[in-house]
N, C-alpha and C positions, 0 to 999 in steps of 0.2 A: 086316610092316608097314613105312611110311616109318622113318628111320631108325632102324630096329633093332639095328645093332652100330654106331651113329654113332662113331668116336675112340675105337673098340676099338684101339688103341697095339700092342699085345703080340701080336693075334690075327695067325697066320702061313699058318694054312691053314686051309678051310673044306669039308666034305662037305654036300654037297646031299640032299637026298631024291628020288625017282624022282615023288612024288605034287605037287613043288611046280610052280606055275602063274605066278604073280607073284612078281617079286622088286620091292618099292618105293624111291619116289624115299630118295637117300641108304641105303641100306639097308646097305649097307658103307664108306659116306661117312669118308674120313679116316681109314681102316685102312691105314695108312704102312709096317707090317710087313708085309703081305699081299702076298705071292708069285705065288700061282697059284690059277687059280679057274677049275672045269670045270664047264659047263652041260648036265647031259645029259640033262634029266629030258623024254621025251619030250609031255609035257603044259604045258611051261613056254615062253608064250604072251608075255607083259609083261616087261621089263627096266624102273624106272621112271628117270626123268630121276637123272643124276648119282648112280647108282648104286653107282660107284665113283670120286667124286670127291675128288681130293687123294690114292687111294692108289698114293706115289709110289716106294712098292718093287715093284709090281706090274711083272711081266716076261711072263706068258704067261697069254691066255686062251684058252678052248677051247670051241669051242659046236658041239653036236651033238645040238641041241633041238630043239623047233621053235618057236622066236623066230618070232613074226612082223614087227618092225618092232627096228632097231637104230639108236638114236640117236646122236649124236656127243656129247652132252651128258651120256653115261651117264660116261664118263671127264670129264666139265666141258672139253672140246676140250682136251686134255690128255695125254700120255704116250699116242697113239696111234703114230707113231713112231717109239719103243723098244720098242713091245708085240709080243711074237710073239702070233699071233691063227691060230688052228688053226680049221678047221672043217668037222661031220663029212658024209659024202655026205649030200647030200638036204635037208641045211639051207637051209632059205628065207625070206626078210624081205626087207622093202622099207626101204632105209634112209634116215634122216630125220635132217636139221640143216641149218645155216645156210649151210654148204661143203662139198666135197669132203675127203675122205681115200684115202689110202690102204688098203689091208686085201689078204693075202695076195695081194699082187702086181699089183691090179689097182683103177685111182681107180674110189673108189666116189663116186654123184655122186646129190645131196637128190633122193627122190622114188621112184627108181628100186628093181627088184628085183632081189635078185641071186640063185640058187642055186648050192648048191656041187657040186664034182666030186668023180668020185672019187679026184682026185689031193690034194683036198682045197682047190684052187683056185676058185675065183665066176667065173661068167659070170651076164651081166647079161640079164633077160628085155627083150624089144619089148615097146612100149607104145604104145598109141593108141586113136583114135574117130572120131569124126564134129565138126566145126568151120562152123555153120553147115548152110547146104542145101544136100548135094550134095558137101561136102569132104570126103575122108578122110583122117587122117594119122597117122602112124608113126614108131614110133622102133624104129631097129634097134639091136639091142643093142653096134652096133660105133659107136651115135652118129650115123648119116644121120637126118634130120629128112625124110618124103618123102610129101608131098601129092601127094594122087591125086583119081578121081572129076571132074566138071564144077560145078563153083558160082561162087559169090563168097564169099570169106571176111568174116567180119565185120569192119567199120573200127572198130581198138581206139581213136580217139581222141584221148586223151591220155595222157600218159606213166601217168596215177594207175589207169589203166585194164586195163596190160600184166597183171594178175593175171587176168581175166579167158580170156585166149587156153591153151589147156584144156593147152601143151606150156611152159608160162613156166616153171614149176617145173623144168622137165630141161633150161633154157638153159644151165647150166655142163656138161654131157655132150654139145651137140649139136657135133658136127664137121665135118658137112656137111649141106647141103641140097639137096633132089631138089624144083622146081617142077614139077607136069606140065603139058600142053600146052592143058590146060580149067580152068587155075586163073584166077580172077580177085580182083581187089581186094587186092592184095598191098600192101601197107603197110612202113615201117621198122619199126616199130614192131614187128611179129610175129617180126622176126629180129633185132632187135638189144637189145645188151648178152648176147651170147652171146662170150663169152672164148675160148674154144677152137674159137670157128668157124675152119677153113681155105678152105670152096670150097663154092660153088653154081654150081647145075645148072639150067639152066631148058629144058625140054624143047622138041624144035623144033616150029615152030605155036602159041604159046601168044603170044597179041594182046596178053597185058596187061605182061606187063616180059622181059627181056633183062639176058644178062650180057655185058659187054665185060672181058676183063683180068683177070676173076675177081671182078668189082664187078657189085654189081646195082642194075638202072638198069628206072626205068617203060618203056615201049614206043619210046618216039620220044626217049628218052633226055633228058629236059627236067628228070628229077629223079632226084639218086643216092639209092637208097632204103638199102645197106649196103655201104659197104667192110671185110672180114668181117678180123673181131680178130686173127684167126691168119695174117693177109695179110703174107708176110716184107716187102713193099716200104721203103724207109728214105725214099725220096720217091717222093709220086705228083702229075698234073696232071688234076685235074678236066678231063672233055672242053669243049668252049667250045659245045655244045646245052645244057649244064647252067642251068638257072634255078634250080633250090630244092634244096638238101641237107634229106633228112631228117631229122626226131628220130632223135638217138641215131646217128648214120648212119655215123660214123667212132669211137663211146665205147670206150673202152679199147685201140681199134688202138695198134700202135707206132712208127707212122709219122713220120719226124720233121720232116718238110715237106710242105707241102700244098700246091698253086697252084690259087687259085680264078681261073675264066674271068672276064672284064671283063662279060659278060651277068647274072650269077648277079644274083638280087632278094631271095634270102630264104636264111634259114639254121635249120635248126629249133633245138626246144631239146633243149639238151645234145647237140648235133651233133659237137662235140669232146671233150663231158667224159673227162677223167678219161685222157688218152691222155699216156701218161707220157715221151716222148721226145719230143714235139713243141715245136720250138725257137723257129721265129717262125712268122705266117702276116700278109697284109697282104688288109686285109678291100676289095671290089670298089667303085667308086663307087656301083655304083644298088641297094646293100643300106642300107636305111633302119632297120633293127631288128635288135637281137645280142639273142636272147630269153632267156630262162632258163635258168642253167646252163651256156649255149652253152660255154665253154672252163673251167669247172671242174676245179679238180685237175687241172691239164695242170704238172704239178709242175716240168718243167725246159723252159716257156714265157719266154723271155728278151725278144722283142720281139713287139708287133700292131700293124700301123697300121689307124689306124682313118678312115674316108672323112666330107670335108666334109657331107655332104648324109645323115649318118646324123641318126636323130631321137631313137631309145630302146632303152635299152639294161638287159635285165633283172634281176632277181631273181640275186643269185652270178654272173651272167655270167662273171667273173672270180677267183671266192672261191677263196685255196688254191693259187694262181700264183707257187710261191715265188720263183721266179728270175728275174720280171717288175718289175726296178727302177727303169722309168718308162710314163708314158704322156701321151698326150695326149689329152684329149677335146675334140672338135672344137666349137666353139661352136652349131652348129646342133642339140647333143642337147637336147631341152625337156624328156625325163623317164629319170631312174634311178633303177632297183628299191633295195632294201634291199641292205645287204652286199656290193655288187658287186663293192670289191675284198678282202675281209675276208680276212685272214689274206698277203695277197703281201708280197712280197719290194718292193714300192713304197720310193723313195729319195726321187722328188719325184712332184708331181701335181698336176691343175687341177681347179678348179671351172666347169662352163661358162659363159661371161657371160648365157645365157638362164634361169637355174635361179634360183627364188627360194628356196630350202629347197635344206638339205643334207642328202640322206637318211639315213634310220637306216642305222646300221653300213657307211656307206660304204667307209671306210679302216679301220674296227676292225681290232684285231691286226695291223697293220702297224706290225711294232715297229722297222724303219730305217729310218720315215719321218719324213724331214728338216725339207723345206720343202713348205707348202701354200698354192697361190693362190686366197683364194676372192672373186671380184669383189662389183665395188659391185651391187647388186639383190639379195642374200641378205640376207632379211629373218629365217631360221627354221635353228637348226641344230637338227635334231634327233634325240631320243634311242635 
């Protein structure tokens, strides 16, 4: 049952029964003395959440069960690391948590299954379905993501939406991407925030997008759909067909300059989040909106200029820009989301002379901020 040997202190070693099936959450939870622990019992099915959490003498485990599903929660993500982890041929589960790990030699990555060898080593099973009418897709166990078949994929929308796209869960193991030549409707959104992507492929014949550079771009190249995370470049130049960067389009790349074309009109959201080496970028004249998230956690973002003729600028736009210690907002912005710069590295700042309210958590947590100018027509600061 759940914790059954909870802050058993002294317990050192544990024998199992061949008969048992379930071991529950905490069940050895904070057993500190506890060394090694072999799971052999071929009918033992459930490990329950944080299992063995806190025990922090724990050095080798051994499973040679038949687990179905291996949590990373079972250790509370914890002493996986230091853990020798043995496991016997023929062992199989699908593993499940918030991240990746390691595990005898090879990342193991949420969702996916692994079984083992007989060297006692995991290799990771394919995985796939159908996506829509007509699409099929596949994950090889070496991590290609490779749509096949003639359709249209579904348009996931909005960002709140990506859980829906039936491979979202195995976006930290995808490495590459195979489009075929009859896919249609390809979106950023279906491939981005994938960390370890390096390279896509888009098969020749296929009407609906193209790669240039190792960047994937819609057809006539009018819109960068994903500059892929694993892309070594340190600077890249948007080509000058480019009109609209997609959501997500460049999130966690580590690019650390970016030159957008003079045409560009639009920028999605969260098009930069979270992209950790990116130093300055100077936003285009005929981009009239920086939407939600757009440069989020861009942690060592030191300068943006930002263009006269911008109007609105989102939700965090900027939240989390530690090394971002000034800016200017051009007086033609009429509306800013919540938070936008919360948490930067802000020294000095403006309020635009068209803004009659200063929005919630504008400048919160900017704690090296000096000086602030908020003109005459702010009637409302608020909470």
């Amino acid at each position: 049952g759940n914790s059954a040997f909870y802050g058993c202190t002294a317990l050192t070693n544990v024998t199992l029964p061949g008969s048992l099936n379930t071991i529950g959450d905490y069940s050895f939870a904070q057993c500190t003395a506890l060394k090694e622990v072999t799971l052999a019992s071929k009918s033992l099915e459930t490990i329950g959440n944080n299992a063995f959490e806190g025990c922090s003498g724990l050095k080798k485990l051994t499973i040679t069960s038949g687990v179905q599903t291996l949590h990373d929660s079972i250790l509370n993500r914890m002493g996986w690391e230091q853990l020798e982890v043995n496991f016997g041929e023929g062992a199989r589960f699908e593993y499940q948590g918030d991240t990746g790990i390691t595990l005898a030699g090879i990342a193991l990555y949420p969702g996916m299954t692994y079984i083992a060898q007989e060297d006692g080593s995991l290799k990771a099973e394919g995985v796939g379905g159908e996506y829509g009418d007509g699409v099929q897709w596949f994950m090889t166990p070496d991590g290609e993501l490779v749509l096949s078949g003639s359709g249209t994929m579904p348009d996931p929308g909005e960002m709140e939406n990506m859980g829906e796209i039936p491979w979202n869960s195995y976006r930290e193991a995808i490495t590459a991407i195979r489009i075929g030549a009859d896919i249609k409707g390809v979106k950023s959104l279906h491939f981005a925030l994938c960390p370890n992507l390096e390279s896509i492929e888009v098969e020749e014949g296929n009407s609906d997008c193209c790669v240039e550079n190792g960047v994937l771009f819609n057809a006539d190249k009018t819109v960068l759909l994903i500059f892929p995370c694993g892309k070594q470049d340190e600077s890249y130049s948007v080509p000058e067909s480019v009109l609209e960067i997609g959501d997500a389009a460049f999130a966690y790349a580590g690019i650390k300059t970016v030159a957008l074309p003079e045409g560009l009109t639009e920028i999605g959201e969260a098009a930069f989040g979270m992209c950790p080496n990116l130093q300055e970028i100077k936003i285009p004249d005929k981009v009239t909106e920086i939407p939600m998230q757009a440069f989020v956690a861009c942690q060592n973002l030191e300068r943006i200029e930002l263009p006269e003729g911008l109007q609105t600028i989102g939700d965090m736009a900027f939240g989390s820009c530690l090394k971002l210690s000034e800016i200017e907002i051009p007086d033609s912005v009429k509306s800013i989301g919540n938070s936008v710069f919360a948490g930067c590295g802000l020294q000095s700042a403006n309020v635009p002379a068209g803004m009659s309210a200063v929005p919630e958590g504008l400048f919160a947590y900017c704690e090296a901020l000096s000086s602030i100018e908020i003109p005459e027509g702010v009637t409302q600061i608020r909470g």
